[in-house]
PyMOL CGO cylinders between C-alpha atoms (Angstrom):
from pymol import cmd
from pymol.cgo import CYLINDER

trace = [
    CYLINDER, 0.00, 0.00, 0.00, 1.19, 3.75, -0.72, 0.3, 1, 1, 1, 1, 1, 1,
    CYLINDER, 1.19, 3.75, -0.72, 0.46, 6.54, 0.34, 0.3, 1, 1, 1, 1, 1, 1,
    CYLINDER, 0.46, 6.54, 0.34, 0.60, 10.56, 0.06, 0.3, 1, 1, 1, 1, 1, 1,
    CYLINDER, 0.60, 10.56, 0.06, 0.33, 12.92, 2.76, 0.3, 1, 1, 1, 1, 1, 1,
    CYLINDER, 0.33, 12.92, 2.76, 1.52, 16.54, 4.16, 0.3, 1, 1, 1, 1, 1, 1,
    CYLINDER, 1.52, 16.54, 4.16, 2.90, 17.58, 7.24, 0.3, 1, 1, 1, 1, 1, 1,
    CYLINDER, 2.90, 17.58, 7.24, 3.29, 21.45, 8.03, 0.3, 1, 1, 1, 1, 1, 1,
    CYLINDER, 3.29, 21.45, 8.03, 4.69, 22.76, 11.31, 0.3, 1, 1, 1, 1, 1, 1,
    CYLINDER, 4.69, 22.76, 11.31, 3.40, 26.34, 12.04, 0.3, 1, 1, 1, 1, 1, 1,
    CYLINDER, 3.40, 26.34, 12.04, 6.15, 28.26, 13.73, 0.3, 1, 1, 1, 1, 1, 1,
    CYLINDER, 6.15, 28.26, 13.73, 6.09, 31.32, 15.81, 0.3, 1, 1, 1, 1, 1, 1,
    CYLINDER, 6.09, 31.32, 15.81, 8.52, 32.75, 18.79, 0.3, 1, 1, 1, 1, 1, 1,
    CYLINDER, 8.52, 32.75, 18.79, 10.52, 29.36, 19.12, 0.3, 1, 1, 1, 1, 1, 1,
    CYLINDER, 10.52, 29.36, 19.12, 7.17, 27.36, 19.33, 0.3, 1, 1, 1, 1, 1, 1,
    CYLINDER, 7.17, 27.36, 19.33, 5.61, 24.62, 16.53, 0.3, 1, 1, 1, 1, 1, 1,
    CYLINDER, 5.61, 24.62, 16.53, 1.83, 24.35, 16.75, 0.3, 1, 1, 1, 1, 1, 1,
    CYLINDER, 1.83, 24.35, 16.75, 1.08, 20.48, 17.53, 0.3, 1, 1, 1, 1, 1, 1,
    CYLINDER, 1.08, 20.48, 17.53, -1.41, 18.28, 17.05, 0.3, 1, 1, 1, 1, 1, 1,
    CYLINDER, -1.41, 18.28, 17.05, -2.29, 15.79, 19.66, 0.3, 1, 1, 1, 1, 1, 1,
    CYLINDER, -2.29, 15.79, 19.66, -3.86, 13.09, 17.85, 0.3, 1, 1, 1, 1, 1, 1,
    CYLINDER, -3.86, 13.09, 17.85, -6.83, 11.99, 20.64, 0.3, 1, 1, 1, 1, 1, 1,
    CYLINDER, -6.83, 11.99, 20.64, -9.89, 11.63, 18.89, 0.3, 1, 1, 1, 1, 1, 1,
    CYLINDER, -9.89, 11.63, 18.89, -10.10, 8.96, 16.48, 0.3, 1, 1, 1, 1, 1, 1,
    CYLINDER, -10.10, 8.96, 16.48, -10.24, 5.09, 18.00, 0.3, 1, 1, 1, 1, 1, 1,
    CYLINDER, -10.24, 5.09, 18.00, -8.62, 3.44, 15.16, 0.3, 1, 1, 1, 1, 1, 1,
    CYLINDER, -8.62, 3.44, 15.16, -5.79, 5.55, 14.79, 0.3, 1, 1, 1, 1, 1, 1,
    CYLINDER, -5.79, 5.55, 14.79, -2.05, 4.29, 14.41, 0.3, 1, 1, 1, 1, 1, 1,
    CYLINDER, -2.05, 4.29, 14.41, -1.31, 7.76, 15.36, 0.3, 1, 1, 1, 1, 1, 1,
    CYLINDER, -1.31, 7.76, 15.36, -3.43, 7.90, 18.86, 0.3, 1, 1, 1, 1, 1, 1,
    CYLINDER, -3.43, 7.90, 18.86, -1.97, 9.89, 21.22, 0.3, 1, 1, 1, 1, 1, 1,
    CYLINDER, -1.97, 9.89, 21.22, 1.16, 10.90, 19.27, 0.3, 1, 1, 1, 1, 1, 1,
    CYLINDER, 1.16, 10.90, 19.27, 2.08, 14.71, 18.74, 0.3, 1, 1, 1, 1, 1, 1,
    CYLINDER, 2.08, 14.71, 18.74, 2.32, 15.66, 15.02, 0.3, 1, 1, 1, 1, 1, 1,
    CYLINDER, 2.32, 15.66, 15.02, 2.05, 18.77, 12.84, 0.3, 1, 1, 1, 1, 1, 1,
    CYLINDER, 2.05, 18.77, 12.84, -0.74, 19.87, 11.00, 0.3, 1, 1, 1, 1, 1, 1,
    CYLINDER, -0.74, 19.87, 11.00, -1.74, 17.55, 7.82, 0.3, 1, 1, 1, 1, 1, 1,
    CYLINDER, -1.74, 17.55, 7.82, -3.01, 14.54, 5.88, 0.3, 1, 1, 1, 1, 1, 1,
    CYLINDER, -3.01, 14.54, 5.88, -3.71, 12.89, 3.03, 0.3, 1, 1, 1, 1, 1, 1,
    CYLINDER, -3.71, 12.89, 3.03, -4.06, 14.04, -0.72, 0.3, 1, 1, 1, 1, 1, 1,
    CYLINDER, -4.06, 14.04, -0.72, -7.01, 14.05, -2.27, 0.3, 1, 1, 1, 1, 1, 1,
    CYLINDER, -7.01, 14.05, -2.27, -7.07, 13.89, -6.43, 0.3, 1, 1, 1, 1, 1, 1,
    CYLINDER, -7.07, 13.89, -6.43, -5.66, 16.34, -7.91, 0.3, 1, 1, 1, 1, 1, 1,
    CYLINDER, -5.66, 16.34, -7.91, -3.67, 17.97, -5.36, 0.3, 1, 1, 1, 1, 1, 1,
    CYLINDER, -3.67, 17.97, -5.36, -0.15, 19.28, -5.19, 0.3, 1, 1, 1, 1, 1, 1,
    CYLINDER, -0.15, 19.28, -5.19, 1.77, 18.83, -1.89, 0.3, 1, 1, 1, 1, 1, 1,
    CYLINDER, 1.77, 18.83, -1.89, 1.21, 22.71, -1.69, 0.3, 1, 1, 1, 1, 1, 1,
    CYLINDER, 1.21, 22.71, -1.69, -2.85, 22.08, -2.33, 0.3, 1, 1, 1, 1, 1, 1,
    CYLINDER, -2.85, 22.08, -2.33, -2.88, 19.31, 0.23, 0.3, 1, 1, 1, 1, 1, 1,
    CYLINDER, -2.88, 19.31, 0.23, -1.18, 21.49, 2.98, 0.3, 1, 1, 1, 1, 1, 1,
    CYLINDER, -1.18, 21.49, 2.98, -3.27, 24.26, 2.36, 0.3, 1, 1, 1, 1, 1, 1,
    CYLINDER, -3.27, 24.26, 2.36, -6.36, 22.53, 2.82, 0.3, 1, 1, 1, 1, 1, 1,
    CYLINDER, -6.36, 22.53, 2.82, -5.30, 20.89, 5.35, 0.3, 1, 1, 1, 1, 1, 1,
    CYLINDER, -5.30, 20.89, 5.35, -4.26, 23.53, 7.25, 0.3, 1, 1, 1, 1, 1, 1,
    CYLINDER, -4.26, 23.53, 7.25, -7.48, 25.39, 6.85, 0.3, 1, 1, 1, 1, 1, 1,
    CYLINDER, -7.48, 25.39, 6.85, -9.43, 22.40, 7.71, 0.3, 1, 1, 1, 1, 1, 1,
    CYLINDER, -9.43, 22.40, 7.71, -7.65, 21.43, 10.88, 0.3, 1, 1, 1, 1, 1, 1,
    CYLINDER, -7.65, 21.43, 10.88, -6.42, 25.18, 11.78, 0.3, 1, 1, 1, 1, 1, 1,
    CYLINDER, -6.42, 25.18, 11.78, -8.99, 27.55, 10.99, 0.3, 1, 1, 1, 1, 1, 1,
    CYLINDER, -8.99, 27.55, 10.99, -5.61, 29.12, 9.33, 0.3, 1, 1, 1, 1, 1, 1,
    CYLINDER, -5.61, 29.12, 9.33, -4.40, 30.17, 6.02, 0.3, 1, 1, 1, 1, 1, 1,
    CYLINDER, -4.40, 30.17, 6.02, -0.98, 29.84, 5.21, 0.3, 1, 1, 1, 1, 1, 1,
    CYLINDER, -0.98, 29.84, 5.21, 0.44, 32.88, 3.64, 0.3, 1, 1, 1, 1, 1, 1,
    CYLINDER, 0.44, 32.88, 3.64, 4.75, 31.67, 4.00, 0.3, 1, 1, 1, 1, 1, 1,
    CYLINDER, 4.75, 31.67, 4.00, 5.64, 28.54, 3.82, 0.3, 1, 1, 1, 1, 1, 1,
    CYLINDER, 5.64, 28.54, 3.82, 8.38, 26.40, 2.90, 0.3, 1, 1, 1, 1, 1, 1,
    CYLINDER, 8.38, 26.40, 2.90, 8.36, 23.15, 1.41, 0.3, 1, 1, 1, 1, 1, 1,
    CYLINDER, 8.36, 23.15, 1.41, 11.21, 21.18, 3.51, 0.3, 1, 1, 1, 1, 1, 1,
    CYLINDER, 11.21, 21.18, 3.51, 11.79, 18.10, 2.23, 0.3, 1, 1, 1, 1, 1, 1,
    CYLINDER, 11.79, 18.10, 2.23, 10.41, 14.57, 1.71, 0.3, 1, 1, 1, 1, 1, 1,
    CYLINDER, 10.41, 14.57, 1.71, 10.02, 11.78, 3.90, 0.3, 1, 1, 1, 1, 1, 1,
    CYLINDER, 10.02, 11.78, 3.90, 9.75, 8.30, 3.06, 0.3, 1, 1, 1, 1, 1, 1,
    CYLINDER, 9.75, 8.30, 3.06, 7.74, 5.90, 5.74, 0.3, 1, 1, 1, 1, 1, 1,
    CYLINDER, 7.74, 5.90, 5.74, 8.53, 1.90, 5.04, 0.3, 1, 1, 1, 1, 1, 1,
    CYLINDER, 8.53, 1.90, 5.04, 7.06, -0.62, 7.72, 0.3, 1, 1, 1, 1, 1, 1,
    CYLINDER, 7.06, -0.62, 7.72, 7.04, -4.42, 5.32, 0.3, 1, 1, 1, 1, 1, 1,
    CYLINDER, 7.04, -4.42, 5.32, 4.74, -3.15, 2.74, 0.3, 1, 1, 1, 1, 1, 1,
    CYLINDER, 4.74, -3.15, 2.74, 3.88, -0.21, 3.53, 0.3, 1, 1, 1, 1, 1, 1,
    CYLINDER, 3.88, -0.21, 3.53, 5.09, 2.79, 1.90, 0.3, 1, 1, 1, 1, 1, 1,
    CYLINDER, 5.09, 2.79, 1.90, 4.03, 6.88, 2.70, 0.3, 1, 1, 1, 1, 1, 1,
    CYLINDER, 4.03, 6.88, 2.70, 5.43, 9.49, 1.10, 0.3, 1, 1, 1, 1, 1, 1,
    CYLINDER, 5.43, 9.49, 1.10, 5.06, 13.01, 3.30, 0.3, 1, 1, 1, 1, 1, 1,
    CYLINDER, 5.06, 13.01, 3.30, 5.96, 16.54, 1.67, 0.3, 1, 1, 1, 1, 1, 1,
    CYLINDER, 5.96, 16.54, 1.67, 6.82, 18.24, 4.61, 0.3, 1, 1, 1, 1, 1, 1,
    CYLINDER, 6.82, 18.24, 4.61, 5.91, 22.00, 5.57, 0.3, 1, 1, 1, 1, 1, 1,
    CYLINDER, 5.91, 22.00, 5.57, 7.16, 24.56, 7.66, 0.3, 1, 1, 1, 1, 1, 1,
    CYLINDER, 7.16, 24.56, 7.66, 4.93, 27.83, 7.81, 0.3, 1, 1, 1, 1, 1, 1,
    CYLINDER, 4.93, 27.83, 7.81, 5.87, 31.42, 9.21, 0.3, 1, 1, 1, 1, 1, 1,
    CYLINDER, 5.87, 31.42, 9.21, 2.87, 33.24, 8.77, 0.3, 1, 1, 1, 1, 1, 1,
    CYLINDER, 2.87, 33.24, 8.77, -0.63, 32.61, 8.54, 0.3, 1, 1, 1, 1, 1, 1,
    CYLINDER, -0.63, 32.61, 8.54, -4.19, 34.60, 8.76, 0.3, 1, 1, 1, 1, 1, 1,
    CYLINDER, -4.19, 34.60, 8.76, -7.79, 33.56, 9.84, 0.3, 1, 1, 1, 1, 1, 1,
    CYLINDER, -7.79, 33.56, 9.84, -8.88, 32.51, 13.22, 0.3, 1, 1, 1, 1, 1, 1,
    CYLINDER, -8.88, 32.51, 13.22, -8.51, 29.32, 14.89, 0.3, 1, 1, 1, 1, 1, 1,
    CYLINDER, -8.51, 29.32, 14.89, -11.19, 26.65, 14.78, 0.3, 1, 1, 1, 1, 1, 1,
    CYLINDER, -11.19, 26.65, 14.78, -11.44, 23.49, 17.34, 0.3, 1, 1, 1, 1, 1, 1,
    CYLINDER, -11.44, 23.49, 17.34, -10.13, 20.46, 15.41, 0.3, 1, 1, 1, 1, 1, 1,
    CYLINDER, -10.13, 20.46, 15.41, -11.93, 16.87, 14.86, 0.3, 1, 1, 1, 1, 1, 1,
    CYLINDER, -11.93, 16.87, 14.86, -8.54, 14.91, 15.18, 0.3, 1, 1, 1, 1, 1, 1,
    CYLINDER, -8.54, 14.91, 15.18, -7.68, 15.99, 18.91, 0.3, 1, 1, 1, 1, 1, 1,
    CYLINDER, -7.68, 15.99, 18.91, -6.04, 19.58, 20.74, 0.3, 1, 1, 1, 1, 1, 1,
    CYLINDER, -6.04, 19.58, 20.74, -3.97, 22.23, 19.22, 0.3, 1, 1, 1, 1, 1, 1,
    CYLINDER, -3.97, 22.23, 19.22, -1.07, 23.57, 21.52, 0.3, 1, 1, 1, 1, 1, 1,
    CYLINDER, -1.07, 23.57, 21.52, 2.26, 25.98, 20.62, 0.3, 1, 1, 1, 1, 1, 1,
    CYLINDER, 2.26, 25.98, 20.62, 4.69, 23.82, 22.31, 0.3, 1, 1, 1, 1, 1, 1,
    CYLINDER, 4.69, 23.82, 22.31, 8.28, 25.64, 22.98, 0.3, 1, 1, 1, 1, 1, 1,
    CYLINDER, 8.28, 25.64, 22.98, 10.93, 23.77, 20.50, 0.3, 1, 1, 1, 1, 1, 1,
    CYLINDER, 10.93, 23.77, 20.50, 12.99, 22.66, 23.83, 0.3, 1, 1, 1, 1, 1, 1,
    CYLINDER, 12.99, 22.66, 23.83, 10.52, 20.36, 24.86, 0.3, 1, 1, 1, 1, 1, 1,
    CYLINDER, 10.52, 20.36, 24.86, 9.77, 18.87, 21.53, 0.3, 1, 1, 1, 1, 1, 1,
    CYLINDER, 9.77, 18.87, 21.53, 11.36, 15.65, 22.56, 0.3, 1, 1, 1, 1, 1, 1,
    CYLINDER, 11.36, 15.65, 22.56, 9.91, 15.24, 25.26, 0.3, 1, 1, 1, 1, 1, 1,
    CYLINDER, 9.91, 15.24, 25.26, 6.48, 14.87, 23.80, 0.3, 1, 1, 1, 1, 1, 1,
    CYLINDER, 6.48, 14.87, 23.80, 5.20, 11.28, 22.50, 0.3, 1, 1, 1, 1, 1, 1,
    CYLINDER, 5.20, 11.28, 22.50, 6.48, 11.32, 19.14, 0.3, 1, 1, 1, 1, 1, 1,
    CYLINDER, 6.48, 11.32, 19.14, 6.75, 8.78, 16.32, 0.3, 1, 1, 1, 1, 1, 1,
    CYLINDER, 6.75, 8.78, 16.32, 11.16, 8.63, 16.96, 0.3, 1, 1, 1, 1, 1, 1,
    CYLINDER, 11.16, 8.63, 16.96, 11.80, 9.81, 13.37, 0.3, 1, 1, 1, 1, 1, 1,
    CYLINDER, 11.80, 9.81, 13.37, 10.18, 12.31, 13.91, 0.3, 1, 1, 1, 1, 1, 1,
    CYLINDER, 10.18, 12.31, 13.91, 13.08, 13.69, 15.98, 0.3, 1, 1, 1, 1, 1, 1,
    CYLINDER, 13.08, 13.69, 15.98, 15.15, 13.20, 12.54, 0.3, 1, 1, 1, 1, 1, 1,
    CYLINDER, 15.15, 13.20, 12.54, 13.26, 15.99, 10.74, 0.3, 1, 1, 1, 1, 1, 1,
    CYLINDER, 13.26, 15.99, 10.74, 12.97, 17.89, 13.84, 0.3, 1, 1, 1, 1, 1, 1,
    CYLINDER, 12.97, 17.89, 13.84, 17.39, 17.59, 13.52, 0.3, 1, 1, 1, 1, 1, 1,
    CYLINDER, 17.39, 17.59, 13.52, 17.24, 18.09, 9.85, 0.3, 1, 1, 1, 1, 1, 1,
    CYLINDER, 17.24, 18.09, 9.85, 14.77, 21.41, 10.43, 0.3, 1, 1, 1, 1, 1, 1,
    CYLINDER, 14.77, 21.41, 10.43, 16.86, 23.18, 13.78, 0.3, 1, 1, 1, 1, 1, 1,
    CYLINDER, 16.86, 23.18, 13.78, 19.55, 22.25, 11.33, 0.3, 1, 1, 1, 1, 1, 1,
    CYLINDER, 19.55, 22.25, 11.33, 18.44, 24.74, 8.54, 0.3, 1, 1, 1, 1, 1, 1,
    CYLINDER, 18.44, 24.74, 8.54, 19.13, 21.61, 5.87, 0.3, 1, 1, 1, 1, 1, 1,
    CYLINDER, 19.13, 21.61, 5.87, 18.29, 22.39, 2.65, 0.3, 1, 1, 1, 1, 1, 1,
    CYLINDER, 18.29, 22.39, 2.65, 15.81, 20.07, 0.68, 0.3, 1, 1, 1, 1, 1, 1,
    CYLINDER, 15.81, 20.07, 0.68, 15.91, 16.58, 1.30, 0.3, 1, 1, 1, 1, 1, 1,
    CYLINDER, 15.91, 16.58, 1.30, 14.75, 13.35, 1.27, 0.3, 1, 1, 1, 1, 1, 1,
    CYLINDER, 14.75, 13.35, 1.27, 14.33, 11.04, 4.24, 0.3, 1, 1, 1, 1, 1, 1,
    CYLINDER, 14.33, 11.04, 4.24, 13.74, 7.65, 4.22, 0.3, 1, 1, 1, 1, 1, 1,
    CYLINDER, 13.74, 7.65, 4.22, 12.77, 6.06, 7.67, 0.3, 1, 1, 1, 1, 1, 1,
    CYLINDER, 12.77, 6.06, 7.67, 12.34, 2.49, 8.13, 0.3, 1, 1, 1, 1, 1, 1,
    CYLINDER, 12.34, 2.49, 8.13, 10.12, 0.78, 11.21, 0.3, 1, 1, 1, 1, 1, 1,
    CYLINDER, 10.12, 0.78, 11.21, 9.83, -2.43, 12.02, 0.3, 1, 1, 1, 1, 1, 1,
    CYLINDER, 9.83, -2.43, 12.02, 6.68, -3.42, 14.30, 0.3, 1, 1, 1, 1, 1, 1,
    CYLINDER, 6.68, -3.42, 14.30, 6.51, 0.13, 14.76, 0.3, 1, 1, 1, 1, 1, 1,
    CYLINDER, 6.51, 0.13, 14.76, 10.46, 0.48, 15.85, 0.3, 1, 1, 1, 1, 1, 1,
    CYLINDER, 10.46, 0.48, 15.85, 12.78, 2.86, 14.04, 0.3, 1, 1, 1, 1, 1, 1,
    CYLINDER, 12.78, 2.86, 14.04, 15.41, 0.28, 12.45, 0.3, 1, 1, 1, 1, 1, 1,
    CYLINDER, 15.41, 0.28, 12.45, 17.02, 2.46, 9.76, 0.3, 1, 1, 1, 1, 1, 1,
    CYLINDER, 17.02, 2.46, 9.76, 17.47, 6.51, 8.28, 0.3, 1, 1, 1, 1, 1, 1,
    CYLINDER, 17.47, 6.51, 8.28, 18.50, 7.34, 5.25, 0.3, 1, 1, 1, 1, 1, 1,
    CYLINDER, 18.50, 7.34, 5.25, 19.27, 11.01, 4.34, 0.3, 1, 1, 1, 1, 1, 1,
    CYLINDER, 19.27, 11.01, 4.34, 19.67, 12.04, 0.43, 0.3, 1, 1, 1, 1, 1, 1,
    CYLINDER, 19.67, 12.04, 0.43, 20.22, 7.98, -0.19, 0.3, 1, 1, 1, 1, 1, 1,
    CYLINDER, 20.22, 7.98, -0.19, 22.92, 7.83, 2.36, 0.3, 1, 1, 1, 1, 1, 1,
    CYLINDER, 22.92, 7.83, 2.36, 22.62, 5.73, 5.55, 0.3, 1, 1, 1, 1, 1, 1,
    CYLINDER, 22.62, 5.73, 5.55, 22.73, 7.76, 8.71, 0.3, 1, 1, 1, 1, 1, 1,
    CYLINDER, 22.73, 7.76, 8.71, 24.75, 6.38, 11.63, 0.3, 1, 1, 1, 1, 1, 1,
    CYLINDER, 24.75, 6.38, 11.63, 23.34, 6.22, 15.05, 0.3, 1, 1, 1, 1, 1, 1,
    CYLINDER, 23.34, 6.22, 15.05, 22.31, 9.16, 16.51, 0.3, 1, 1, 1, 1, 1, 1,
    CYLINDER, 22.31, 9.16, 16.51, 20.15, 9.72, 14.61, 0.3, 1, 1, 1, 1, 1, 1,
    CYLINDER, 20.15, 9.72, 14.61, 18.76, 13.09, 16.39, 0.3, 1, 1, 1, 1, 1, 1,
]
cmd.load_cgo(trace, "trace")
């Protein structure tokens, strides 16, 4: 199975607007912290999918963003492929959202926060000002087992 989704963190004064994910039952992403996005619908551009999805799960339209780089999810056959986002500025007013509880969250405790672990990767790659890349992050029964930046195997740490 493949997939194609968007990821977008909003930032502003050292903090990323999160997304706790606590709303849907069936969800591989319950009670993990993400940024704001989802799936493609037909048609869309990874800069169409991000806007929409921003506005739907925001209230927010982006008005600077950056496309950052893409990141490859492989658990056995299972493939995603997320553009992801980073966003400076914005206008509109927030709106409560269906998938679980905005909160700015100070960049420091980032980590600290249950997180998918490559997550932390991007969240290196991003502090790090890297330019465009691609990420390819490998789980096993949900269990990081392998990074690979710009087709190059990353050694342990990872983040």
């Amino acid at each position: 199975m493949v997939q194609l989704s968007t990821l977008c963190y909003l930032e502003d004064e050292g903090r990323y607007l999160m997304l706790h994910r606590t709303v849907k039952k069936q969800d591989i992403n319950k009670d993990k912290w993400l940024g704001i996005g989802g799936r493609f619908e037909a048609g869309e551009s990874p800069e169409d999918c991000i806007l929409r999805e921003t506005r739907e799960e925001t209230g927010f339209t982006l008005t600077d963003y950056r496309y950052r780089g893409l990141v490859t999810f492989v658990e056995g056959d299972y493939t995603e492929y997320m553009s992801l986002f980073t966003a400076s500025a914005w206008e509109g007013d927030p709106v409560p959202c269906a998938e679980g509880d905005l909160e700015w969250v100070d960049r420091e405790k980032i980590p600290s926060l249950n997180l998918w672990e490559g997550d932390l990767v991007f969240f290196r790659l991003l502090r790090e000002e890297a330019p465009f890349f691609s990420l390819k992050l490998v789980y096993a029964a949900g269990t990081l087992t392998e990074v690979i930046l710009n087709g190059r195997p990353m050694e342990k740490p990872w983040y």
